[in-house]
C-alpha positions as a LaTeX table, in Angstrom:
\begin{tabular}{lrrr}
\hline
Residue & $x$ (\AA) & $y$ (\AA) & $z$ (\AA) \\
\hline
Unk1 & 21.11 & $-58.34$ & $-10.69$ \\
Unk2 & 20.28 & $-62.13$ & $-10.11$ \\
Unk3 & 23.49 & $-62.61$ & $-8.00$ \\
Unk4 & 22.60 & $-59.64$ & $-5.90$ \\
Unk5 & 18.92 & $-60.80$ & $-5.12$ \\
Unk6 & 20.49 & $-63.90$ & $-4.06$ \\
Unk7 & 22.88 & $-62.64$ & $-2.28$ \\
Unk8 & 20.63 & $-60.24$ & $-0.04$ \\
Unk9 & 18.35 & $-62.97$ & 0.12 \\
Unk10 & 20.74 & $-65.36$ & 2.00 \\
Unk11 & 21.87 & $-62.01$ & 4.07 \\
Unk12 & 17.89 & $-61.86$ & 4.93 \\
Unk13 & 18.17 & $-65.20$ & 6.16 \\
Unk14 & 20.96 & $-65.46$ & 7.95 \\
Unk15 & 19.50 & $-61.56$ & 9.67 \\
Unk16 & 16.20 & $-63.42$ & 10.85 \\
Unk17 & 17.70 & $-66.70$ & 11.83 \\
Unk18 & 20.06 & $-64.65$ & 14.40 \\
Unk19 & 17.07 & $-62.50$ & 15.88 \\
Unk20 & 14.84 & $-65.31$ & 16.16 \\
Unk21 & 17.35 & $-67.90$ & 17.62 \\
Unk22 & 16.75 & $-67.45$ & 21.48 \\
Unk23 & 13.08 & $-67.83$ & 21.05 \\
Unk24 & 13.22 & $-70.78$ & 19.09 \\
Unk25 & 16.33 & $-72.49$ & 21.40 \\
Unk26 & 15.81 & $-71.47$ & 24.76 \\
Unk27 & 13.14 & $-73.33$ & 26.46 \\
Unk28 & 10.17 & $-72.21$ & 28.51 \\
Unk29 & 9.64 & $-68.90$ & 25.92 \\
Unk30 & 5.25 & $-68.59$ & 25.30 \\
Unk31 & 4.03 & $-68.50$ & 22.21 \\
Unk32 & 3.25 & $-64.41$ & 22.58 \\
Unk33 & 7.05 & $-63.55$ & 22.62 \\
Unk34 & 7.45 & $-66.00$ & 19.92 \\
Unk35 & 5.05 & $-64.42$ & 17.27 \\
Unk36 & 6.57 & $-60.73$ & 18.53 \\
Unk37 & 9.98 & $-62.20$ & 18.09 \\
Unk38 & 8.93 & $-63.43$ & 14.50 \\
Unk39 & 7.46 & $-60.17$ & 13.20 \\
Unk40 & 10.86 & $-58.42$ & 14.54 \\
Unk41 & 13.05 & $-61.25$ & 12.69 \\
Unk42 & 10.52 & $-61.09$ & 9.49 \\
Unk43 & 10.90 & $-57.07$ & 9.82 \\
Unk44 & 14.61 & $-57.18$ & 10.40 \\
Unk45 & 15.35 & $-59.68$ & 6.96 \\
Unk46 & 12.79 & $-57.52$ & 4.68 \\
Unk47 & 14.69 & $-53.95$ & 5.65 \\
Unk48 & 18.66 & $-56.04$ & 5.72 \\
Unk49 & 17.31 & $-57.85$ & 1.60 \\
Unk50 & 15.85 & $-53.78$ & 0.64 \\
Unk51 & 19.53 & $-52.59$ & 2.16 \\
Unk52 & 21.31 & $-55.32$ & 0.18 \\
Unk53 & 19.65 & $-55.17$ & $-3.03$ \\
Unk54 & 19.61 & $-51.73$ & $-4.04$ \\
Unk55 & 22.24 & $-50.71$ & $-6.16$ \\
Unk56 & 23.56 & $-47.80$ & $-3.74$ \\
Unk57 & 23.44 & $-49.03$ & 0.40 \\
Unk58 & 20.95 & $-46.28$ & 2.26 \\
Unk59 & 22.32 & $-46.96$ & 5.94 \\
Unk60 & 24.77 & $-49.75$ & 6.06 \\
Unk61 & 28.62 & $-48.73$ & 6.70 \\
Unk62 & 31.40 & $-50.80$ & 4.73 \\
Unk63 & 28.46 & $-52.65$ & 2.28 \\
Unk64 & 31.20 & $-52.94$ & $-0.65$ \\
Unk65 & 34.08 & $-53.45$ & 1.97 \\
Unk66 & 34.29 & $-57.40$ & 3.06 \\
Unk67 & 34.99 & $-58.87$ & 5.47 \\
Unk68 & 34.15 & $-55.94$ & 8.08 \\
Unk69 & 30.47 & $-56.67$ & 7.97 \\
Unk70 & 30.98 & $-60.04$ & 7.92 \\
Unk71 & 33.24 & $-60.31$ & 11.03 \\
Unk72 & 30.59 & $-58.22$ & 12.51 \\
Unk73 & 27.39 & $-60.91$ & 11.47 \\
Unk74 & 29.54 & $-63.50$ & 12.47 \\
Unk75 & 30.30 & $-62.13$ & 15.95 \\
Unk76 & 27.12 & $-61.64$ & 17.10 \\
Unk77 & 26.05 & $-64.90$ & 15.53 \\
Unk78 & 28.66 & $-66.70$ & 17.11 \\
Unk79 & 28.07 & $-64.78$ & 20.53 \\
Unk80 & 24.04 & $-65.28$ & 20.48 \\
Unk81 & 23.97 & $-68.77$ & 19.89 \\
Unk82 & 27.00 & $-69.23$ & 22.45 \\
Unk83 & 24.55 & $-67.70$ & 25.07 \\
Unk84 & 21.84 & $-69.37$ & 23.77 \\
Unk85 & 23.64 & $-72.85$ & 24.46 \\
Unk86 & 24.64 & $-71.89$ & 27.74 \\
Unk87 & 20.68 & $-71.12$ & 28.53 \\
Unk88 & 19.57 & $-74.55$ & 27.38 \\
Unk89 & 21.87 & $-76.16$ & 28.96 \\
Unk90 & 23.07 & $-79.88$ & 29.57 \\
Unk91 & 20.59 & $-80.73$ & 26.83 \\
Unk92 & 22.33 & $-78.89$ & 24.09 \\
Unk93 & 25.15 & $-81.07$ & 22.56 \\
Unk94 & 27.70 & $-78.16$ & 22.65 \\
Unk95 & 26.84 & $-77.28$ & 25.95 \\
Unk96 & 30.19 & $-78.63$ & 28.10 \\
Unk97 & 32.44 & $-76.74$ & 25.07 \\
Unk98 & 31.10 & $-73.56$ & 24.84 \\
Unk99 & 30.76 & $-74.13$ & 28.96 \\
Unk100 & 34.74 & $-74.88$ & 28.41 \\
Unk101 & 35.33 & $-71.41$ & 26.19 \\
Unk102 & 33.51 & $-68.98$ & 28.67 \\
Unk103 & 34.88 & $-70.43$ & 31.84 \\
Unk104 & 38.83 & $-69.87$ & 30.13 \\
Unk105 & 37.64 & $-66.76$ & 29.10 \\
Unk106 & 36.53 & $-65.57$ & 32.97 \\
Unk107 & 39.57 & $-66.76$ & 33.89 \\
Unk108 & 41.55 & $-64.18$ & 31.90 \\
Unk109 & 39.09 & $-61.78$ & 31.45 \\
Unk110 & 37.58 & $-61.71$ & 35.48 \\
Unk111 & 40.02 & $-59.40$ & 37.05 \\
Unk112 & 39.98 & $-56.30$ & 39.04 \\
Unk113 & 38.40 & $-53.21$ & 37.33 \\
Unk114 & 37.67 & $-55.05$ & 33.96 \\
Unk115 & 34.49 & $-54.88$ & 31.99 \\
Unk116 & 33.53 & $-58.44$ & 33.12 \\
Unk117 & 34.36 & $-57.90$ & 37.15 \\
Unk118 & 32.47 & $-54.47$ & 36.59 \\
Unk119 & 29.12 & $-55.89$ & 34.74 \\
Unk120 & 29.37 & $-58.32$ & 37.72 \\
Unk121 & 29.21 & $-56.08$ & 40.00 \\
Unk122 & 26.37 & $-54.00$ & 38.99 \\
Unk123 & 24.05 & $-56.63$ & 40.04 \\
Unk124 & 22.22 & $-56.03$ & 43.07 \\
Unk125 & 24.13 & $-58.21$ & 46.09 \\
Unk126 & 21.18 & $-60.17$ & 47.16 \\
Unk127 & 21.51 & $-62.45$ & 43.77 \\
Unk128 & 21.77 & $-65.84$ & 43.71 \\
Unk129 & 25.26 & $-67.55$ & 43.61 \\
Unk130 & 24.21 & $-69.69$ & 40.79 \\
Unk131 & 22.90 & $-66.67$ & 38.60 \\
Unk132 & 25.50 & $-64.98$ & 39.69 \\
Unk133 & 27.99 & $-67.81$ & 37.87 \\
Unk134 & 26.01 & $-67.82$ & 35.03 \\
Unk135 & 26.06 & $-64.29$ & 34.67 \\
Unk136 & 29.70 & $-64.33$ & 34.61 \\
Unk137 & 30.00 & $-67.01$ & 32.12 \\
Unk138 & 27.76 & $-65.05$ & 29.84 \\
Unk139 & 29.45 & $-61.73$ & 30.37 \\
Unk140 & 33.29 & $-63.23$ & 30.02 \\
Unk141 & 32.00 & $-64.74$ & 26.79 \\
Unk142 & 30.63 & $-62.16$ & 25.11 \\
Unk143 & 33.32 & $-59.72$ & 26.00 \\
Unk144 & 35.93 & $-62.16$ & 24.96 \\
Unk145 & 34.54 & $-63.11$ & 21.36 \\
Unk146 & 34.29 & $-59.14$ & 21.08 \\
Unk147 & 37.65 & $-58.64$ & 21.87 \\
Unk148 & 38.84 & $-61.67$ & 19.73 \\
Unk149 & 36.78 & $-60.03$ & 16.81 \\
Unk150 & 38.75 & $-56.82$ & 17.03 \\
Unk151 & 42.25 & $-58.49$ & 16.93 \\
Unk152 & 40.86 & $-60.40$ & 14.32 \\
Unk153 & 39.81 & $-57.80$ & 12.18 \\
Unk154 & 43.23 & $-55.67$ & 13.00 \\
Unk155 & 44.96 & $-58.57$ & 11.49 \\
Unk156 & 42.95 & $-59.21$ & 8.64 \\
Unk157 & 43.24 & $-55.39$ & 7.50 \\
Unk158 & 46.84 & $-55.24$ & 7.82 \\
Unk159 & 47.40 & $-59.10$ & 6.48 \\
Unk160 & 45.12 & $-57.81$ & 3.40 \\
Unk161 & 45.57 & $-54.41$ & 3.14 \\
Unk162 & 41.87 & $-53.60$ & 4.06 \\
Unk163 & 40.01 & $-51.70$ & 1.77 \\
Unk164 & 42.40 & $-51.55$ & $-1.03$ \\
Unk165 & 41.90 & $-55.35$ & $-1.44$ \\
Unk166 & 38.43 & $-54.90$ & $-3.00$ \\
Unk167 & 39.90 & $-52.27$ & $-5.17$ \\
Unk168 & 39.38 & $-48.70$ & $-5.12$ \\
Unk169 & 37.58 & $-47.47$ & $-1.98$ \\
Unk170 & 34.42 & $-45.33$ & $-2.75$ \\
Unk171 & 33.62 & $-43.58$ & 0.44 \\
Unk172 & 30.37 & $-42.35$ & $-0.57$ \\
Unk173 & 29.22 & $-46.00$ & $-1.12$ \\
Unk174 & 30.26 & $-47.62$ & 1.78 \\
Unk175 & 30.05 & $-44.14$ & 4.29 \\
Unk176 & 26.54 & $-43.34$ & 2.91 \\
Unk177 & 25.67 & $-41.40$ & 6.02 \\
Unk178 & 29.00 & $-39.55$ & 5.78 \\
Unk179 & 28.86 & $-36.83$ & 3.82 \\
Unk180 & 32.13 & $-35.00$ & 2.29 \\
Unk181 & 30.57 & $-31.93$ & 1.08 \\
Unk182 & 29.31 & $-30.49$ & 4.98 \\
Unk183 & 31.25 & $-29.70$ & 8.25 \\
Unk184 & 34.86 & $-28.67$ & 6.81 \\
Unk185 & 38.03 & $-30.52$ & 5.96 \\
Unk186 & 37.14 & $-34.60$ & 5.01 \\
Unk187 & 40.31 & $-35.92$ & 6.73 \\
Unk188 & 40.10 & $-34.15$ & 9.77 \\
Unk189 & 36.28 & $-34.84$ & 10.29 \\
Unk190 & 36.97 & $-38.57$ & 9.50 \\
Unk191 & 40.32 & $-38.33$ & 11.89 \\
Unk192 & 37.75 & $-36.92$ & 14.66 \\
Unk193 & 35.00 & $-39.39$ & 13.96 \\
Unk194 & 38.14 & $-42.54$ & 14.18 \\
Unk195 & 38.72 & $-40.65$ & 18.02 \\
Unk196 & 35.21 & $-40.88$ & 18.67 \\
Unk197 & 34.63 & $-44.50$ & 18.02 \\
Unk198 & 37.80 & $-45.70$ & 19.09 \\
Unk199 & 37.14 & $-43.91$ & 22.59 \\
Unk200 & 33.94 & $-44.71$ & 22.88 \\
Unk201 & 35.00 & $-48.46$ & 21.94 \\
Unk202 & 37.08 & $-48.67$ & 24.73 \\
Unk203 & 34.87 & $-46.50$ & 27.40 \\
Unk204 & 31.55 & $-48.22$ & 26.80 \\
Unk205 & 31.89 & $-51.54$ & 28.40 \\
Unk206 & 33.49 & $-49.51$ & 31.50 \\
Unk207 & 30.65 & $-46.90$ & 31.45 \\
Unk208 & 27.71 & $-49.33$ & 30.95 \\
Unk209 & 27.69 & $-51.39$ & 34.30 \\
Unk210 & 28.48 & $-48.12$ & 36.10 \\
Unk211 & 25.57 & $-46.69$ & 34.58 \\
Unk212 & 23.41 & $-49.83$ & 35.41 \\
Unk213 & 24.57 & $-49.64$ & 39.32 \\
Unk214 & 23.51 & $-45.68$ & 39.10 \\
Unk215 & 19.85 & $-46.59$ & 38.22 \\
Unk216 & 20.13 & $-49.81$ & 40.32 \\
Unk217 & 18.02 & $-47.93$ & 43.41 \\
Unk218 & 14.94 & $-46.99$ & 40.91 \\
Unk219 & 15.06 & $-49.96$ & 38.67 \\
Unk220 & 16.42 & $-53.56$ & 39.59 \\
Unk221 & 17.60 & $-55.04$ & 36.72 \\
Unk222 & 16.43 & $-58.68$ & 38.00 \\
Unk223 & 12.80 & $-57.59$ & 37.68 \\
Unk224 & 13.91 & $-57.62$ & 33.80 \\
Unk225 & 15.74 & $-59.99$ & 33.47 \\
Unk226 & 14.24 & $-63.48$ & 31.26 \\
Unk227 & 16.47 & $-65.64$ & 29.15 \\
Unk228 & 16.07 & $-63.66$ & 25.87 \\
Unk229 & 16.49 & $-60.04$ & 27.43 \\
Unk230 & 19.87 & $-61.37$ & 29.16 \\
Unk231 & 21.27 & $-62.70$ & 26.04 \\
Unk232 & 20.52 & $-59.70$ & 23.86 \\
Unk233 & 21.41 & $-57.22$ & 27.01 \\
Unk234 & 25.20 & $-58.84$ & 27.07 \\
Unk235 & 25.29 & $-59.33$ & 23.53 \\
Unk236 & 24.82 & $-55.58$ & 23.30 \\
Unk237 & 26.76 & $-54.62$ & 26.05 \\
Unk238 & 29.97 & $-55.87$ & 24.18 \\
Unk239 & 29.26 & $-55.81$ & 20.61 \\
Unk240 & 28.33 & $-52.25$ & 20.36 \\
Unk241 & 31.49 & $-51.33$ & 21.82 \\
Unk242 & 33.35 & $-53.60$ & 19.86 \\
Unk243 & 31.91 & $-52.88$ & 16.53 \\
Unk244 & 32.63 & $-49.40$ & 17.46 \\
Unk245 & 35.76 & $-49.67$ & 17.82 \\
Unk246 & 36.28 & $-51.95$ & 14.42 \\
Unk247 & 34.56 & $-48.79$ & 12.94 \\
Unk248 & 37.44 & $-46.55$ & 14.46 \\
Unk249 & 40.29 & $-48.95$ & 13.30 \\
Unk250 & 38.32 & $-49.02$ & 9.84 \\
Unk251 & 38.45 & $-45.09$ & 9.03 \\
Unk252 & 41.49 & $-44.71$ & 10.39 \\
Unk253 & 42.97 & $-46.88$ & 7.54 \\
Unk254 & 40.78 & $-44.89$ & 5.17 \\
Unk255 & 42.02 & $-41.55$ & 6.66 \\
Unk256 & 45.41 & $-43.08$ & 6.14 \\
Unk257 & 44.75 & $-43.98$ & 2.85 \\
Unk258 & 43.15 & $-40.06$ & 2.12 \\
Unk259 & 46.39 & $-38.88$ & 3.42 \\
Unk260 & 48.90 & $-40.72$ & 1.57 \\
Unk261 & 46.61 & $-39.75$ & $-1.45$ \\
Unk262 & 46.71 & $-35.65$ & $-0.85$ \\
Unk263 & 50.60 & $-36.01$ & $-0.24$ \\
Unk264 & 50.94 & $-37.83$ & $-3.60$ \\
Unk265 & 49.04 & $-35.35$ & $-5.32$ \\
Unk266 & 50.69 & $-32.40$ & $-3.31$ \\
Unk267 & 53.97 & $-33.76$ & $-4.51$ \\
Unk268 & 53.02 & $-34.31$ & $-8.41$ \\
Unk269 & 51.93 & $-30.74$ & $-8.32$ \\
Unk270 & 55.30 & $-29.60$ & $-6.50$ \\
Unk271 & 57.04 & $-31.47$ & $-9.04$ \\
Unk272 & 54.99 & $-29.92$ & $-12.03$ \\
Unk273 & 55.34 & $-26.26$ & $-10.88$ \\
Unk274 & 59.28 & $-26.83$ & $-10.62$ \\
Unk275 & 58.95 & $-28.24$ & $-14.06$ \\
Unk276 & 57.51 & $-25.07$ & $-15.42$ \\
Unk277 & 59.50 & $-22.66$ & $-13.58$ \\
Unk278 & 62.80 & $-24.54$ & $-15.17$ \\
\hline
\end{tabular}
């Protein structure tokens, strides 16, 4: 019990350092957003230590399942105060390497018809050259740490054989908002919800920008655009999609893992009823 206070504890922590971060880094934030940005991080750590320290998780996927939620914190950690060094600038002491990281990954990652040359473009054409760099230094490094965390984590579940490394995999635990006993067959409703996120994974950091140009006439997304709502607009715009897609690579290992358990117990029963017949 003591272990698991602690342990959501440090998981509150680490949940309102990362929301608060940008307003505490970035220069040039009031003191309004700051006390908003407080109650959010505040609000934020009391519902992730309630989450973490009851004995069965309410809303939280893969709770019992490390190191998927973990590659998950860490990515956005690692992507928010990235961005947030990059917005300070020259006075941050990491500034030129994380400057070093985004710029290699534009160069890979700014191409024809990729996410990155796509989020470019859905800024209106009248902005400046020098936002306009910036923007693609934030948008090439968010997408790349994204799609770094997904190789990552395909690695990691193959290299450990992800879940079973924990032990036994209790999908009511760590799927609480799947339920097994509604909407037909388990494995083909987990098979069609690995589809879903994997698709939408892939489709979302395509879809996004296009959808931002669409609206570009009625809203320009300059007029919203401060140092905190950038970071956490890019931050989204490539961690939802990758975390998605983690999700789909995560149940389809479980599905796997449901169907190599049914054909077992298919085959003991063959084997029994051929037993009895003899």
């Amino acid at each position: 019990m003591i272990h698991r206070s602690v342990s959501a504890g440090i998981r509150a922590c680490l949940v309102a350092t990362l929301i608060s971060m940008p307003a505490i880094l970035v220069p040039g934030v009031d003191a309004d957003t700051t006390q908003i940005v407080a109650l959010l991080a505040l609000l934020a750590g009391v519902l992730t230590f309630v989450e973490y320290n009851s004995t069965y998780p309410s809303i939280i996927d893969f709770r019992s399942a490390p190191p998927l939620n973990r590659l998950r914190f860490g990515t956005l950690f690692v992507t928010v105060f990235a961005m947030t060094q990059l917005q300070v600038g020259s006075g941050s002491p990491v500034y030129g390497s994380v400057q070093a990281v985004a710029q290699a990954f534009g160069t890979v990652l700014d191409i024809p018809f990729s996410p990155v040359r796509l989020a470019l473009l859905s800024m209106p054409a009248d902005m400046p050259q020098a936002a306009a760099d910036d923007f693609r230094l934030y948008a090439s490094l968010a997408y790349g740490v994204s799609i770094a965390t997904i190789a990552i984590f395909a690695v990691l579940a193959r290299a450990l054989d992800w879940p079973l490394n924990n032990g036994a995999f209790n999908v009511l635990t760590n799927l609480p908002l799947f339920d097994p006993t509604t909407g037909g067959d388990v494995l083909s409703r987990m098979k069609r919800d690995t589809s879903i996120n994997l698709i939408l994974g892939f489709l979302l950091p395509f879809l996004i920008p296009a959808m931002v140009k669409l609206l570009s006439p009625v809203m320009d997304p300059l007029s919203y655009v401060t140092p905190q709502t950038l970071i956490w607009a890019i931050c989204a715009w490539a961690f939802i999609p990758s975390s998605m897609f983690i999700r789909g690579i995560a149940l389809w290992r479980i599905s796997g893992l449901i169907e190599e358990k049914r054909r077992r117990a298919y085959a003991q029963q063959d084997d029994g009823d051929g037993l009895q017949a003899a």
